[in-house]
C-alpha positions in Angstrom: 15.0 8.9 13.9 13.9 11.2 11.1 11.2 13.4 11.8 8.4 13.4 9.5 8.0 16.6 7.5 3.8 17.4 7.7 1.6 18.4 4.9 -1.9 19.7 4.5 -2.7 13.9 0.9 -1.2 -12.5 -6.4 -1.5 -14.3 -2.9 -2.5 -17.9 -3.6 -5.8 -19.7 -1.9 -3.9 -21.9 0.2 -1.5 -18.8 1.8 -5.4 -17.2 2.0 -6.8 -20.3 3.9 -3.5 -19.9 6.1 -4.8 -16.6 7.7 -7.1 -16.7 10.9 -9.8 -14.5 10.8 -8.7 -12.6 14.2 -9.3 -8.7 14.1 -6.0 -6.4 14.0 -6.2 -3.8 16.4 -4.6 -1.0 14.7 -2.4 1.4 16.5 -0.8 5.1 15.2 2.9 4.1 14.0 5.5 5.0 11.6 7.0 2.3 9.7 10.3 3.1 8.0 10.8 1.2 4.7 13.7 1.0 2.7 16.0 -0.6 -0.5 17.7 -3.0 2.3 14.7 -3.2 5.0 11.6 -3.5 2.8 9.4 -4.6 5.9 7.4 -7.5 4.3 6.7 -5.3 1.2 7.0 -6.8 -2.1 7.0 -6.3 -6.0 3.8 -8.4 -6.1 2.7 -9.0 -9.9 5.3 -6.1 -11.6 6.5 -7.2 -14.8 9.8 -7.0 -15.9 9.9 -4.3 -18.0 8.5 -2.3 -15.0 10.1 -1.3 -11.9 9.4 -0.3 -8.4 12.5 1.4 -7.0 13.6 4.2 -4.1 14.3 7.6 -5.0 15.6 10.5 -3.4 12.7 13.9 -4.0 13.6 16.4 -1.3 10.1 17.7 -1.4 9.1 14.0 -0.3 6.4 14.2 3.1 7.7 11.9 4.9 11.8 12.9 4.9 13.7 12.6 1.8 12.9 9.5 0.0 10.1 7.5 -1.7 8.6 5.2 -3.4 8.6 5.2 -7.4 6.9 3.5 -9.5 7.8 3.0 -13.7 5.7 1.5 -16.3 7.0 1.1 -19.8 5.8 2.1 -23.1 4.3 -1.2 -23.6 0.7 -1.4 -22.5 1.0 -4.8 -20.5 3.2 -3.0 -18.5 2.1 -3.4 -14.7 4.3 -1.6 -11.8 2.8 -2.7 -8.3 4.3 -2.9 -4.2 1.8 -5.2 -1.7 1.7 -5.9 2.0 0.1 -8.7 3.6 -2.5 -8.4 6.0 -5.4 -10.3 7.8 -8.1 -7.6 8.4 -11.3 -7.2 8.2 -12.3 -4.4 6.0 -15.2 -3.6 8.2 -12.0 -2.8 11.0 -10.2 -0.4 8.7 -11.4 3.2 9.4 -8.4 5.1 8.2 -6.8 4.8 4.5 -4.9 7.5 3.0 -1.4 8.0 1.3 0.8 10.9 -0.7 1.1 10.7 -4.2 3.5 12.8 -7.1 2.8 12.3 -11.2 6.3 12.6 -12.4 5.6 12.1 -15.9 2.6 10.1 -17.6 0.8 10.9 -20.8 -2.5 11.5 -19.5 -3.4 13.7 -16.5 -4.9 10.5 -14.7 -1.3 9.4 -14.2 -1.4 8.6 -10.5 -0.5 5.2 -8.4 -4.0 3.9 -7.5 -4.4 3.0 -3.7 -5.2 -1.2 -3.6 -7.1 -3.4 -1.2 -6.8 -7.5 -2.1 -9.9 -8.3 -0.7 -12.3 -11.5 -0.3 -15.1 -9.8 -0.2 -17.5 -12.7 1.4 -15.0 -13.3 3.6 -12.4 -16.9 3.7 -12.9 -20.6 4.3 -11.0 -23.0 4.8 -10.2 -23.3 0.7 -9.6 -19.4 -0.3 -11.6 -16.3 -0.6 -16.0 -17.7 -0.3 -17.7 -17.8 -3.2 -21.1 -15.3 -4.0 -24.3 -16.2 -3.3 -26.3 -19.0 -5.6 -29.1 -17.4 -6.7 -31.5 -18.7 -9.3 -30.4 -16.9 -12.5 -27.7 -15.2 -10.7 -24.6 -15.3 -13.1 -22.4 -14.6 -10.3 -23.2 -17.6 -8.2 -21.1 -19.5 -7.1 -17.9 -17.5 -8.5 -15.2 -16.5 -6.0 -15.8 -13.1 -3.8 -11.8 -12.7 -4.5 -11.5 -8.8 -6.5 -8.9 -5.7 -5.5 -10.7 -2.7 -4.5 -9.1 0.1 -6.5 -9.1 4.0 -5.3 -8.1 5.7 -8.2 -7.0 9.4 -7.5 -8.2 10.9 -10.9 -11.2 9.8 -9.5 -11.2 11.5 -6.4 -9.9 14.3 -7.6 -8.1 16.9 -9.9 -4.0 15.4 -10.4 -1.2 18.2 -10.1 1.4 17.4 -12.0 5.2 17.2 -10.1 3.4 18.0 -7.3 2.8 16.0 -4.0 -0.9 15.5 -3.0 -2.8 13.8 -0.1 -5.6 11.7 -0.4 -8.1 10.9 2.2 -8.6 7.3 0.8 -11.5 6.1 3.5 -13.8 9.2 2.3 -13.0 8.3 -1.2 -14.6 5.8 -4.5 -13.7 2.8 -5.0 -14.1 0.0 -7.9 -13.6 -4.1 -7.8 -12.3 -5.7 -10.3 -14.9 -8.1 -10.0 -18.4 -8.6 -10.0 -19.8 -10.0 -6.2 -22.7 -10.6 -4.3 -22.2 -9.6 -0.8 -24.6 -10.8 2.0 -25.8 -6.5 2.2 -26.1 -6.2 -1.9 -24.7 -6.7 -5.3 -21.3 -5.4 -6.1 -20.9 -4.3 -9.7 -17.6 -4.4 -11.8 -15.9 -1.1 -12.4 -18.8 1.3 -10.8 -18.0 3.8 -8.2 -19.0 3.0 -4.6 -18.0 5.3 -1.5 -15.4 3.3 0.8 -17.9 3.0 3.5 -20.9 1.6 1.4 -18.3 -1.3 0.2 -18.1 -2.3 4.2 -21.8 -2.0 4.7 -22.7 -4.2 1.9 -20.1 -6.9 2.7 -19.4 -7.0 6.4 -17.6 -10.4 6.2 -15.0 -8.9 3.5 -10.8 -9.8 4.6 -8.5 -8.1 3.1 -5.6 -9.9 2.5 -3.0 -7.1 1.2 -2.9 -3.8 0.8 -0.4 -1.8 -1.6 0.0 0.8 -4.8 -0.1 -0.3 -8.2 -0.1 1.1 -12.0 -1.6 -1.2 -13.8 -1.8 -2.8 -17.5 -2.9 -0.1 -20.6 -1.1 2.8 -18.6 2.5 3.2 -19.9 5.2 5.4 -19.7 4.0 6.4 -16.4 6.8 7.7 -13.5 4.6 8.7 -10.4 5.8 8.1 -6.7 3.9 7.4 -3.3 4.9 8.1 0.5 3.6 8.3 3.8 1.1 5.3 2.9 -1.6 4.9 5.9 -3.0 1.4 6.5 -5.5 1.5 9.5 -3.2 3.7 11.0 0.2 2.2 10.4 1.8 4.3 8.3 5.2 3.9 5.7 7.3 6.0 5.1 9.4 5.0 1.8 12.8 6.2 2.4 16.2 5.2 0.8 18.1 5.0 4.4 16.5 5.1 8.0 19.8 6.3 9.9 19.5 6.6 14.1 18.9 10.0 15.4 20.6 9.6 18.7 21.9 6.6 19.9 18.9 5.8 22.0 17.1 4.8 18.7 19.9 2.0 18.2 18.9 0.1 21.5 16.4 -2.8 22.5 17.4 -4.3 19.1 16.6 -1.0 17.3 19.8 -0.9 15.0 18.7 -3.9 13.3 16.0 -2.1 11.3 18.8 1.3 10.7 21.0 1.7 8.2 23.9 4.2 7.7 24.1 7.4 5.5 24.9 4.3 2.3 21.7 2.5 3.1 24.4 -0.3 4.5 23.0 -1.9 7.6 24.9 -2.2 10.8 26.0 -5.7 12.1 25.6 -4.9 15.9 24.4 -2.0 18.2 27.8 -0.7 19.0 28.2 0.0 15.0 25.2 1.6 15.1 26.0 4.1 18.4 29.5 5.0 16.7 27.5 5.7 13.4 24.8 7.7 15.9 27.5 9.7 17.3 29.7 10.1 14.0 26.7 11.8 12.3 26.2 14.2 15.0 23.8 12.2 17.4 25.5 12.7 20.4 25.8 10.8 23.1 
């Protein structure tokens, strides 16, 4: 396998209701994702005059590929890649990713770092609704709203340059206003990551991904070595096997070779192995 290089940076309600509220115990991998082997990753809400592609940038810190995401020069323009998950947010200690402005107009241009969350947690139905409280105008609204780290608000953005962010000791904002069993949530204000899971301890989040969104065009800016509670992916635009041990115990079937082709049975894969200087 590729060794990582190190550096010192719209589900519906019923597929919501479908989710059991069980705890995922997180555990320290490396996911390879590529063109042909996207790994349950998807293009979510991008628009069509957007695009979400792999790229080759040899500077890349996780290998030699990653993710890239294109808005463009109309302002609905919306570039986004989602996961699904089933965890609770008060269960995710660890959030970071890499990111690279390619070219944007302003210096905010930057992927922001996404949680799809209910934040009162699910029912049977969909995401639970606020609180009803006399004169409250949020009662009784859905607790459904993205938590959004945005990096130009962590932080200064380098242009062409990679950068880490430590997302978990970062701000973030909701796209909605909610009432969470520990406090009131506010649209669009800053609130540190961990003051989020202390004021809604029965929050789910439901996916997890990058996005540019609407009233940011022209933007080219890329993401790798993305860290969800510990499982991270590394965007990559082939996976080939390092030896021929990595094509064993059904192993070739997530490889590709050198043209990103997959291999249609482990012996492929060990000739491939060997071919590119695996060994035996």
């Amino acid at each position: 396998m590729r060794i990582a290089k190190r550096f010192s940076p719209a589900l519906t309600l019923a597929a919501i209701a479908t989710v059991a509220l069980s705890a995922i115990v997180a555990a320290a991998t490396t996911i390879v994702v590529t063109p042909t082997n996207e790994q349950g990753w998807s293009r979510a809400e991008t628009t069509a005059d957007a695009s979400v592609t792999f790229v080759a940038d040899a500077a890349a810190p996780g290998g030699e590929g990653a993710l890239q995401l294109t808005t463009s020069a109309s302002t609905s323009s919306r570039a986004q890649y989602l996961h699904r998950t089933n965890t609770e947010l008060a269960d995710i200690t660890e959030l970071s990713y890499y990111t690279k402005q390619v070219a944007g107009p302003p210096a905010v241009a930057d992927p922001a770092y996404q949680l799809v969350t209910c934040l009162n947690g699910v029912t049977a139905t969909g995401c639970a609704l606020n609180a009803l409280l006399p004169g409250d105008p949020t009662g009784g609204v859905t607790s459904f709203a993205t938590l959004n780290f945005e990096p130009y608000q962590n932080g200064a953005i380098v242009s062409n340059t990679w950068q880490y962010w430590d997302v978990d000791a970062g701000l973030f904002w909701s796209t909605r206003t909610v009432r969470c069993s520990g406090g009131l949530i506010v649209q669009r204000v800053l609130y540190p990551y961990t003051t989020i899971q202390t004021m809604c301890p029965e929050a789910v989040v439901f996916q997890f991904g990058v996005n540019v969104g609407t009233f940011n065009p022209a933007y080219v800016v890329r993401t790798d070595l993305f860290n969800f509670n510990g499982t991270t992916y590394d965007f990559e635009l082939t996976n080939e096997p390092g030896d021929k041990d990595d094509c064993k115990d059904g192993g070739w079937m997530t490889l590709t070779d050198d043209q990103n082709e997959s291999f249609k049975n482990q012996g492929q894969c060990i000739k491939h192995s060997k071919g590119s200087g695996g060994g035996e």
